[in-house]
N, C-alpha and C positions, 0 to 999 in steps of 0.2 A: 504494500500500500504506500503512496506517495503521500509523504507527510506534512508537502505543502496542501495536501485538500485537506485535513485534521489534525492541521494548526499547531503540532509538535513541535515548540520554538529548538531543534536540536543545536543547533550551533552556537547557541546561545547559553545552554545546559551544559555543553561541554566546556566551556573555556569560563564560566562562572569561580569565580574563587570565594574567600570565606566570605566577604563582605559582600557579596552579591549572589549568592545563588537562593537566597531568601531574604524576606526584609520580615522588620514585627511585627509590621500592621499586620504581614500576612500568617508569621505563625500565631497572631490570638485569635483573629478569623478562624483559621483552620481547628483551633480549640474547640470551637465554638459549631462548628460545621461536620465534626468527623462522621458523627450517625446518618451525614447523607451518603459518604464517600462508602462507609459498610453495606449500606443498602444498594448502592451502584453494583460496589464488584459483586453482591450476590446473583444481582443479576446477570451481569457481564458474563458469570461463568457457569456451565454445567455441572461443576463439581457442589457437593452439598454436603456442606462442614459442618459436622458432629461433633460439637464441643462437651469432651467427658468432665472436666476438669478447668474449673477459673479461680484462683484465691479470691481474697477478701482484699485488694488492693487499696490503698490510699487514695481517697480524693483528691484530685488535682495535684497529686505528686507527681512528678517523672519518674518514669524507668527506662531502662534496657531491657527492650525484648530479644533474646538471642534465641532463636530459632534452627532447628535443622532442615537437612534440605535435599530433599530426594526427590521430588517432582512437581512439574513443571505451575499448577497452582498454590505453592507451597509461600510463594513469596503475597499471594493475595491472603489465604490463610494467616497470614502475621498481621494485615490491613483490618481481615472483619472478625478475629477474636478478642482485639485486644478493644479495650472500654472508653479509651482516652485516645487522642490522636498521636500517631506515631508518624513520624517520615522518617523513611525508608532505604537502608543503604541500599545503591540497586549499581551493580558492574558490569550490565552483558548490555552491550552496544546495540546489537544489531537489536536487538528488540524494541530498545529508545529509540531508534531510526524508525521502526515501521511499526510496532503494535500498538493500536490501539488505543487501546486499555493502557496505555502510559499516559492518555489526557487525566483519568480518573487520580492515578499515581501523584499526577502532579499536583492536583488539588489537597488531593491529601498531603502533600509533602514529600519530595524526592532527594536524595541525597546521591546526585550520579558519580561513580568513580571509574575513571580509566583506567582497569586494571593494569595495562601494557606500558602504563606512562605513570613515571615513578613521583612526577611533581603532582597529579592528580590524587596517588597512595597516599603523599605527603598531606593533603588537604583535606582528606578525608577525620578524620580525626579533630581537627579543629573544628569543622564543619559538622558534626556530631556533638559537639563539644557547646558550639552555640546554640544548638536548638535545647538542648536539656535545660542548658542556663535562666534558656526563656520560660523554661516551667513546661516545656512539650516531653514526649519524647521520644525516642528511635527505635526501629527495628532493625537488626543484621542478622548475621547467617554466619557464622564464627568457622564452620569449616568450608567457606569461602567457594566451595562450589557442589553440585550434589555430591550424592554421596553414590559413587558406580563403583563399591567395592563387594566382592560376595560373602565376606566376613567379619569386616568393621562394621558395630552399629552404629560407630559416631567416629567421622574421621577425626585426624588432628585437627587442632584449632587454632587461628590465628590470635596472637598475644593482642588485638587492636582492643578487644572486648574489656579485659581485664585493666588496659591503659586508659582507655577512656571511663571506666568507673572509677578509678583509683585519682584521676586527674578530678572529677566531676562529685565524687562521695555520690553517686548514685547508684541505686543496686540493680543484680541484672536479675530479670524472671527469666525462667528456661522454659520455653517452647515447643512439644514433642508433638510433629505433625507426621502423620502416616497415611499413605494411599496405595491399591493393588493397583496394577497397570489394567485398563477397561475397565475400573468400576466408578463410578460415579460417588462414592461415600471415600468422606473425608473423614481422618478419627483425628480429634487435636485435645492434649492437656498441659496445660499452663503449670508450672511447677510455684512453690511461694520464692520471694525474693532471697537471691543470694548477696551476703555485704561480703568487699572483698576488701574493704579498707585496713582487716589487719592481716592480710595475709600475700604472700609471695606475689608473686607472677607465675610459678610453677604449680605452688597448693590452689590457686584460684583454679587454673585450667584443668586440673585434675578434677576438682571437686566438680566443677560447670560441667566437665565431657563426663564425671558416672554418671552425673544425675538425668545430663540428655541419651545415654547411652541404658540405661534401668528403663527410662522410660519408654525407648524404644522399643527393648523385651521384651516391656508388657505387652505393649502396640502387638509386637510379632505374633504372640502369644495367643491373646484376646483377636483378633481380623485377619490372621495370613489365610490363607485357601491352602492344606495339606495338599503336599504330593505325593504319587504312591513313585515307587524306584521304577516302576515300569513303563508311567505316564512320559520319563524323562526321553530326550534322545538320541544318536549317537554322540552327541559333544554338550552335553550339559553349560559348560562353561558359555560355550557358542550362543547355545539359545539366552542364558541370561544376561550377556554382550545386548542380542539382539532384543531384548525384552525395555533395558536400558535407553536403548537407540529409539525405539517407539514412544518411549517416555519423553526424551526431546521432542519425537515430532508432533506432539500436543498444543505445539506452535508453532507457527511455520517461519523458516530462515530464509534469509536470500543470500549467504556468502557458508565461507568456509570458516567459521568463527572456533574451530575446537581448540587450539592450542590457549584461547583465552577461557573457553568457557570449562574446560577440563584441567585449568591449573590448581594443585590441593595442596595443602602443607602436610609434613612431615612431622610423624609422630616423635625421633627423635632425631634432629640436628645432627648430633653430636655420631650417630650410629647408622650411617645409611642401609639401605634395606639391600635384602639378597640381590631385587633385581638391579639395583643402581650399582652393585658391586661386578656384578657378571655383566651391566654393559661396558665397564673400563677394558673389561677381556675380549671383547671381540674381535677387536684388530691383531690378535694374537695368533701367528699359522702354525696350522695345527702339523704335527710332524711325525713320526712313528716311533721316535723317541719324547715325545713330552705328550703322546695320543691319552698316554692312562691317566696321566690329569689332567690333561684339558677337554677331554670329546665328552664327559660327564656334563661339564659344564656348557660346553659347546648346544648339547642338546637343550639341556636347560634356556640359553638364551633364544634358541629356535624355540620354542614353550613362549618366552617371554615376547617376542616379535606377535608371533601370531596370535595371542591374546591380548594383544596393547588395543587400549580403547581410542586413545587420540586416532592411532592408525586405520581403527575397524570405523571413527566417525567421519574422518577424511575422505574415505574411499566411499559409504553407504552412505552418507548420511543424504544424499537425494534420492535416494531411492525410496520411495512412497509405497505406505501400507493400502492394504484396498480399501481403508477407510479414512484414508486421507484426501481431503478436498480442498 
């Protein structure tokens, strides 16, 4: 969709800095207006959010809603459960470019950041920073992109959460929003406020990812669809690559965006993971003297190639389901 006919001021959102990407008048408006913007996106979307779970939140306090984030209405889900108006950290471009549903966004309060662009990273944080101050408050996504792994409930999490309460003394509420891929039922519950003002940068993330990580379990728990071993089929892994990939096309894209939309942080820094250790080895030839340790591993990085997600969204990702229009 061309975003000069629905008024998406884009170039204007992107180059906005702290003092300009919102003014006051507009966040006490937006206070004052949120229960129109809930009612929009309910419409706006097919998905119907089952809210198990809300604390007893403060009046006209601000919070940090940190939210998880596995499919593709998950970011509206943080819009129409929370009670008070939130604007919204939001970093996938091509969607501010063409969807929609980013007019409704913006009324409510958007907070855009250019992943790829390190002075936009830089902005983000201050720019969260102000809106709390005004007595609003925000929504993010602490593991910065869904989550396409087949055994973390909750990826690692970017330290922004924890800095910006600790900068603010505002506490964060944790978020745990689940959906099956074709159904139409949202399950979402609100955890109570966490203070992180006396604790690390390390105890804080720990404590934020069990408590979004418990509540995902239950999620699992309580709404997954059982499979039987036999329903599965010949590549498991394959189909749940492919099941992922559908869960993007719940919006439609016009470019190549995955090396933005698929970047995640790193459980530990300090320890890189098996497969970031076996791609340094690649360029290694393999020889009939060094075959008995390297062709283990050799296979392993062939494992690792052909189950890479950025690669499987590069190559598919235009490839349309039959129930895409």
């Amino acid at each position: 969709m061309n975003n000069a006919k629905i008024g998406i001021p884009v170039d204007k959102i992107k180059v906005s800095n702290v003092d300009n990407f919102t003014s006051d008048i507009g966040m006490n408006i937006r206070k004052k207006t949120d229960f129109i913007v809930r009612a929009l996106f309910k419409r706006g979307t097919k998905t119907k959010f089952n809210i198990e779970r809300y604390p007893n939140l403060e009046k006209g306090k601000p919070y940090i809603f940190a939210s998880t984030h596995s499919f593709v209405d998950d970011p509206i889900a943080g819009f129409v459960v929370s009670d008070r108006n939130a604007y919204m950290l939001f970093g996938t471009t091509d969607q501010l470019e063409h969807n929609p549903l980013i007019l409704i966004a913006l009324w409510n309060g958007l907070i855009y950041v250019d992943r790829l662009n390190p002075k936009s990273r830089e902005q983000a944080l201050p720019k969260m920073e102000r809106v709390l101050n005004n007595g609003n408050s925000v929504v993010l996504f602490p593991e910065g992109a869904f989550n396409n792994t087949e055994n973390l409930l909750i990826q690692g999490l970017f330290s922004g959460v924890y800095h910006l309460s600790k900068n603010t003394g505002v506490e964060v509420v944790p978020i745990i929003a689940f959906k099956e891929l074709n159904n139409r039922n949202s399950y979402i519950k609100v955890e109570d406020p966490l203070d992180f003002s006396q604790k690390t940068e390390r105890e804080a993330l720990i404590e934020l990812r069990d408590c979004m990580a418990s509540g995902m379990y239950e999620m699992f728990l309580k709404h997954t669809t059982p499979l039987k071993r036999a329903e599965l089929g010949d590549d498991p892994r394959l189909d749940f690559m492919e099941e992922r990939r559908l869960e993007y096309l719940g919006v439609k894209w016009t470019r190549d965006v995955w090396e933005e939309e698929l970047s995640v942080n790193k459980l530990d820094k300090d320890n890189p993971a098996p497969k970031e250790i076996r791609a340094t080895l690649k360029d290694v030839e393999l020889t009939v003297k060094n075959a008995k340790i390297f062709a283990p591993t050799f296979a392993e990085i062939e494992k690792d190639e052909r189950y890479d997600f950025i690669s499987y969204m590069k190559k598919n990702w235009q490839k349309k389901p039959y129930w895409y229009k």
